[in-house]
C-alpha positions in Angstrom: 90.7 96.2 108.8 93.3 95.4 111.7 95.9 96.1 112.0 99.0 93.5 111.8 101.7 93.0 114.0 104.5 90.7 113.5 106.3 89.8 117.5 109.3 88.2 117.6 110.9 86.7 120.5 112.5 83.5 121.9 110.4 83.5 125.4 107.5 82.2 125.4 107.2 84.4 128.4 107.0 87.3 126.9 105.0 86.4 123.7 101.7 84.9 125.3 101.1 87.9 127.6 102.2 90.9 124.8 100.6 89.2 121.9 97.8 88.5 123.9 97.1 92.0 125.3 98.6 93.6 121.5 94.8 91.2 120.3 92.7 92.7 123.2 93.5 96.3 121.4 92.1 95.1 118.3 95.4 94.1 116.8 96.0 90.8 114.3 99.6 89.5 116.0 101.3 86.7 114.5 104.4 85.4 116.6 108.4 84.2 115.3 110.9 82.9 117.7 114.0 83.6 115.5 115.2 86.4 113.7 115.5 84.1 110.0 111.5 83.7 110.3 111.1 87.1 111.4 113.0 88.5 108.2 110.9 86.0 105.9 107.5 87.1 107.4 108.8 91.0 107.8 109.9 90.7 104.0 106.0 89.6 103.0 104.3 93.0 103.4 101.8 91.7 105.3 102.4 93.4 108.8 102.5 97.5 109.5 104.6 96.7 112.5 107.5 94.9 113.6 108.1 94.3 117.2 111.7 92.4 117.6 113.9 91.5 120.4 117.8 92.2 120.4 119.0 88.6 121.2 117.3 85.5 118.7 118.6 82.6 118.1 120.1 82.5 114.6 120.1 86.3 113.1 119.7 88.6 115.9 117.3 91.3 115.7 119.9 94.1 115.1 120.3 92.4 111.9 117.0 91.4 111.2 116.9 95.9 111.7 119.5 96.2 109.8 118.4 94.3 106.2 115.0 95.7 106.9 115.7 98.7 107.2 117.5 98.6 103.6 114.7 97.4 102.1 111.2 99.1 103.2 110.1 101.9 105.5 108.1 98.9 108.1 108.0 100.2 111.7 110.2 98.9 114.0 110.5 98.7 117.8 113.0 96.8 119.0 113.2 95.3 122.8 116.7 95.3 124.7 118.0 93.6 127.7 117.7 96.2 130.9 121.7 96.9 130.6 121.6 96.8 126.7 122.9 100.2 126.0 125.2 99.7 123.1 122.0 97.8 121.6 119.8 100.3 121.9 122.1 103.3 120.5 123.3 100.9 117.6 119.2 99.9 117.4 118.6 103.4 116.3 121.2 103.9 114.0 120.3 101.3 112.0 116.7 102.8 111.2 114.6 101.0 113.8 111.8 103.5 115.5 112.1 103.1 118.7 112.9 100.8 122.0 111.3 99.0 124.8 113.7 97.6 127.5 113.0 94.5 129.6 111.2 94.4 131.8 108.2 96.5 130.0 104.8 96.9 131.0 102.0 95.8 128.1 100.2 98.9 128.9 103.5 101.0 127.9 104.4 98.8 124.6 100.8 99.3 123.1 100.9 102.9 123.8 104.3 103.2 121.9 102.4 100.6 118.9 99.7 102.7 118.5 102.1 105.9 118.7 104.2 104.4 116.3 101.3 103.2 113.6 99.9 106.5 114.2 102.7 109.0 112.8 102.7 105.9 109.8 99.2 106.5 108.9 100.4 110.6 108.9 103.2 109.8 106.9 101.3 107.7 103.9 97.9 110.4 104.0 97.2 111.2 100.5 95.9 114.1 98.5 96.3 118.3 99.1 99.0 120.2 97.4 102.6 119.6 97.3 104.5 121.7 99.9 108.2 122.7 99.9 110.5 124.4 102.3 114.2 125.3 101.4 117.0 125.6 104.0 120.6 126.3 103.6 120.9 123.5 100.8 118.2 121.3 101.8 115.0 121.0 99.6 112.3 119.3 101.5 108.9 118.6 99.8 106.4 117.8 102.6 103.8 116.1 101.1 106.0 114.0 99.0 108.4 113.0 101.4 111.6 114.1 99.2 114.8 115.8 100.1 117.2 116.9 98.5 120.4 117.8 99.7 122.4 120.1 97.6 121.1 119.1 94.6 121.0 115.3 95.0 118.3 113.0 96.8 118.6 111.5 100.0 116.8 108.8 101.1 115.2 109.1 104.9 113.6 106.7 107.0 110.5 108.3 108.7 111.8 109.3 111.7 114.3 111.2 110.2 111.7 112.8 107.6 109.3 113.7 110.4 112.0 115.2 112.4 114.0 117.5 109.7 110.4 118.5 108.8 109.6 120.0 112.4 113.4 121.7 111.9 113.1 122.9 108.5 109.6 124.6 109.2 111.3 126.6 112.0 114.6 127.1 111.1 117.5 128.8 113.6 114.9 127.7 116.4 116.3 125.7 119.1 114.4 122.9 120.2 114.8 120.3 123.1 115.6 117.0 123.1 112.2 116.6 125.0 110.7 118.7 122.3 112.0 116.7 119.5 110.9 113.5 120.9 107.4 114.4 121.7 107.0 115.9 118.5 107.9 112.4 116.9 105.8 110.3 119.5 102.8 113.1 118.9 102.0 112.9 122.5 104.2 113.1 126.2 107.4 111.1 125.9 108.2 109.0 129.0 111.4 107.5 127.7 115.1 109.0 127.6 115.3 111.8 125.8 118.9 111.9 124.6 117.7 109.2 122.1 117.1 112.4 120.2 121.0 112.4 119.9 121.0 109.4 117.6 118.1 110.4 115.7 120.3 113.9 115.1 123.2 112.0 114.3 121.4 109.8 111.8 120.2 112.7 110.1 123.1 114.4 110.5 125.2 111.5 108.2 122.4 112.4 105.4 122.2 116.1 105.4 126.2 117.3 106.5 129.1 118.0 104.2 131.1 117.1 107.3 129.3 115.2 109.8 131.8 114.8 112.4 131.5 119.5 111.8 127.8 119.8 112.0 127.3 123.1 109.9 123.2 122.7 109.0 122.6 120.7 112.5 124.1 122.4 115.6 124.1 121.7 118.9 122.9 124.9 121.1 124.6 124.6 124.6 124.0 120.7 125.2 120.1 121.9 125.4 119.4 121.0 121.9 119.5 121.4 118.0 118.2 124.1 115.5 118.8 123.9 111.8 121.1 126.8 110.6 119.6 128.8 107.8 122.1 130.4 105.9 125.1 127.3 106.9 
């Protein structure tokens, strides 16, 4: 079966050539031009993907982001304006996957798509033995996609599962930012890498007694993150 992708933009510019090439891959696309149809169709469970631009009339996409991200684990990529910085950072923090700024290349959006859908099928695989790792505090079970965080649950989107599983298999190693984002893209990543920051400081607001005194998280001489051991 193929799979779905829900594109939302106001410019019908942008969605006749994407949706069209996103259909030559073999994907079904169905197309919103503001961010209150975009929730209602997001919020059916038909789709395994949301792409969304920033600026909609109506509900922007950050929000559209935002109440999504509240309610279900959907993909999300969202685009941004060239100069669209502070959307972009505050994209991330609010759970969405990952970014595409204008102007983009079809070529480069499917690639991030089938990225994306990828590391989602990973993430929902069934069957095999329940594995657990246990770090300074943190209890992470692998194949059920639980953590717990001295003692209590906490509730990760999948970015930040898929990345405090690559930490807590290897803790007190440092790993890049470059590192950290190929390891979520499984495959080169071409884009800025100090988006890694935000997915760190996502995680960080789950996992720290202190956020704002990283103690499990540290940075390691502005060349990356490990997570401490023994915090």
């Amino acid at each position: 079966m193929s799979q779905r992708i829900l594109l939302v933009d106001d410019e019908p510019d942008i969605l006749d050539p994407v949706s069209y090439a996103l259909r030559q891959q073999g994907f079904e696309v169905e197309c919103a031009q503001t961010g209150d149809a975009a929730l209602d169709l997001a919020r059916s469970g038909r789709f395994d993907l949301l792409i969304c631009d920033v600026m909609l009339p109506g509900m922007l996409g950050i929000d559209v982001c935002r109440i999504l991200r509240a309610e279900s684990t959907l993909p999300i990529i969202l685009v941004t304006a060239r100069d669209g910085e502070t959307d972009r950072v505050l994209g991330l923090e609010l759970g969405a996957d990952d970014y595409v700024t204008k102007p983009f290349s079809s070529a480069e959006l499917v690639s991030r798509v089938r990225a994306l859908l990828r590391r989602r099928e990973l993430d929902l695989a069934e069957g095999g033995e329940a594995t657990t790792a246990a770090v300074g505090g943190i209890r992470v079970d692998l194949r059920r996609h639980e953590v717990e965080v001295d003692g209590k649950p906490a509730a990760l989107t999948a970015s930040e599962f898929k990345l405090l599983a690559l930490l807590v298999e290897q803790p007190d190693r440092v790993f890049s930012r470059q590192q950290i984002m190929e390891h979520l893209w499984e495959s080169t990543y071409v884009g800025d890498a100090r988006a890694c920051d935000v997915h760190i400081s996502n995680l960080r607001r789950k996992l720290e007694r202190d956020p704002a005194r990283p103690t499990r998280i540290v940075t390691v001489r502005e060349f990356g993150y490990k997570l401490v051991a023994s915090p």
